[in-house]
C-alpha positions in Angstrom: -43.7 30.5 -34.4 -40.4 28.4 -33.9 -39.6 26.0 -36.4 -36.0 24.5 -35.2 -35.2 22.3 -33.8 -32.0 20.5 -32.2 -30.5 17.6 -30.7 -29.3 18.1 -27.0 -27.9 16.0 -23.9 -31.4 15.3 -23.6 -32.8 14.4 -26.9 -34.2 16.5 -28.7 -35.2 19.9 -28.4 -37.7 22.3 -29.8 -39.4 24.0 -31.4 -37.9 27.3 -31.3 -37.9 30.8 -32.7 -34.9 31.4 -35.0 -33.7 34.1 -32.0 -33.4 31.5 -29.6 -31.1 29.5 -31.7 -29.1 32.2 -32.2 -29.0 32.6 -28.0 -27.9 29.5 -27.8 -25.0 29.3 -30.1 -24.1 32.2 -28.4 -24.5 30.7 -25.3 -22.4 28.0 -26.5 -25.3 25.3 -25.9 -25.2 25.1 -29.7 -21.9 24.1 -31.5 -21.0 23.3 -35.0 -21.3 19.6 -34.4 -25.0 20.2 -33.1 -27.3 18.6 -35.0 -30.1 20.7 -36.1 -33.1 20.8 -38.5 -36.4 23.3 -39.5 -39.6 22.5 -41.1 -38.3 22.4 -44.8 -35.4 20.3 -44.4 -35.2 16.6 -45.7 -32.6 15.1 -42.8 -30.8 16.3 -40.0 -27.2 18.3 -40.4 -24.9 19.8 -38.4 -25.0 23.4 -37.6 -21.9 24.4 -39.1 -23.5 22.9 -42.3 -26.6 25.1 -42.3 -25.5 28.3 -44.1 -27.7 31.1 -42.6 -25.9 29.7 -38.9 -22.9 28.8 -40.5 -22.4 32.8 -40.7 -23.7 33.1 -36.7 -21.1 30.7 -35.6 -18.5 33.1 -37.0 -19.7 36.0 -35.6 -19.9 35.0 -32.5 -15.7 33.2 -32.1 -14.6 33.4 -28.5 -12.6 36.7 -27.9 -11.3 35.5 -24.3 -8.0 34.3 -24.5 -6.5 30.7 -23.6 -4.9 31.0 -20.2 -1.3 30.5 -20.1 0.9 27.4 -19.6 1.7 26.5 -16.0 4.7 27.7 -14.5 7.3 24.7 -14.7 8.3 23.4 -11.6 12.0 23.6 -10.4 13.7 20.5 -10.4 15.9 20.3 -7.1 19.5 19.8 -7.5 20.8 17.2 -5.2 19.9 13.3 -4.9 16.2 12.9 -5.0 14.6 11.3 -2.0 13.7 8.0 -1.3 9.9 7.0 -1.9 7.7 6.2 1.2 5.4 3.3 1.4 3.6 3.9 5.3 0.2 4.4 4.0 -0.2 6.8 6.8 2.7 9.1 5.6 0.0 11.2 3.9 -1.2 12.0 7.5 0.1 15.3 9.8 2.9 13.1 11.5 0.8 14.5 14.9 -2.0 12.1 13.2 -0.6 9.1 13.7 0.2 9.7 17.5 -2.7 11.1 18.3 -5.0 8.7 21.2 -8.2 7.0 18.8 -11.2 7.6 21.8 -12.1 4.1 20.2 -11.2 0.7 21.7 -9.7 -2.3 20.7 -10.9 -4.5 23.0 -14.3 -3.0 22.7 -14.3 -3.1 18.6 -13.1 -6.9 19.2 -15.6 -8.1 21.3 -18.7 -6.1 19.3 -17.0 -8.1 16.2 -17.3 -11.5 17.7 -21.2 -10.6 19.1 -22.5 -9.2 16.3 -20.8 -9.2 12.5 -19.6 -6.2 11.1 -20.4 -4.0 14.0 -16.8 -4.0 15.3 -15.4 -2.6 12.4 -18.2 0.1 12.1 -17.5 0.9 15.6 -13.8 1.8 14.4 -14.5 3.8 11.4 -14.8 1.0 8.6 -18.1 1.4 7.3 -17.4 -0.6 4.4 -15.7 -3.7 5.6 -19.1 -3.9 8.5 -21.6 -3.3 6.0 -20.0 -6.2 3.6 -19.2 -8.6 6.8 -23.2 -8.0 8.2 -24.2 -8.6 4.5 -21.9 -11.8 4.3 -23.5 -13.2 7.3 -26.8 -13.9 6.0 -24.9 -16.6 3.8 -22.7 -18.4 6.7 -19.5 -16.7 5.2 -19.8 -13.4 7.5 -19.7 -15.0 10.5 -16.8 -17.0 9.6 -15.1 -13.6 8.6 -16.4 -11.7 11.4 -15.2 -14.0 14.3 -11.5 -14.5 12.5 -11.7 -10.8 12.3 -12.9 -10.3 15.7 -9.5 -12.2 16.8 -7.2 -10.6 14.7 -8.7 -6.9 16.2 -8.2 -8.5 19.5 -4.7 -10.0 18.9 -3.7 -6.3 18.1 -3.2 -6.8 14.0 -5.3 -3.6 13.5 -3.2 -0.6 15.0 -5.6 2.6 13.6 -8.8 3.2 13.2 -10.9 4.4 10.3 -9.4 7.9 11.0 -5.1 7.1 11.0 -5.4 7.6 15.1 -3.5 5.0 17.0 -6.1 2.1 19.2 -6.3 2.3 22.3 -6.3 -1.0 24.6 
């Protein structure tokens, strides 16, 4: 019959056999800082504090090994280069030439007709959803139309993928 009992990620646990605490330090489930208690005992403690598991937890130390440190990276003698801010420069440089099958003239006009939907149409989930959510206030469609424009005037060049617009 198990009479322990411990307190885990999800409250507490038990009861259990005095085996399956030992499987479980073992297992690692159980630590020092675990706290633990049995019919007999006035309060909770920690496991480390319970002599007859106090003597488990030594037995069973880890015998694997720590891996070893990283291999330090070479610092490259010369001048270092200079930083890049295109947000695209994380991109294959083939990326960013590559022909969007989207269009800007079609994402334009779905943005003036209907809010949000242009940008969806180009790959920016999140900036339609929040426009078509706006809307149902007023403020959406005051976004959506200005955005509309500004797709159509050319101010976005890429769409929600780094390829280049098409007309």
């Amino acid at each position: 019959m198990g009479d322990w009992y411990y307190i885990g990620h999800y409250g507490q646990l038990g009861p259990l056999t005095r085996e399956q605490i030992n499987d479980l330090i073992a297992a690692e489930v159980i630590a020092r800082e675990t706290y633990v208690w049995r019919v007999g005992m006035s309060e909770w403690v920690f496991a480390g504090q319970v002599p007859e598991l106090a003597a488990y937890f030594q037995m069973s130390a880890p015998s694997v090994m720590p891996p070893p440190p990283p291999p330090t990276p070479s610092i490259p003698s010369g001048p270092s280069p200079a930083p890049v801010y295109n947000i695209y420069a994380t991109y294959p440089r083939t990326l960013a030439t590559i022909k969007s099958d989207k269009s800007r003239l079609v994402a334009g006009i779905l943005q003036l007709i209907i809010p949000g939907v242009g940008r969806m149409y180009l790959g920016y989930g999140a900036y339609g959803v929040l426009q078509l959510v706006f809307s149902l206030c007023g403020a959406g469609w005051i976004w959506s139309v200005v955005d509309g424009v500004y797709i159509l005037a050319g101010g976005v060049k890429y769409d929600g993928y780094g390829r280049r617009l098409g007309e």
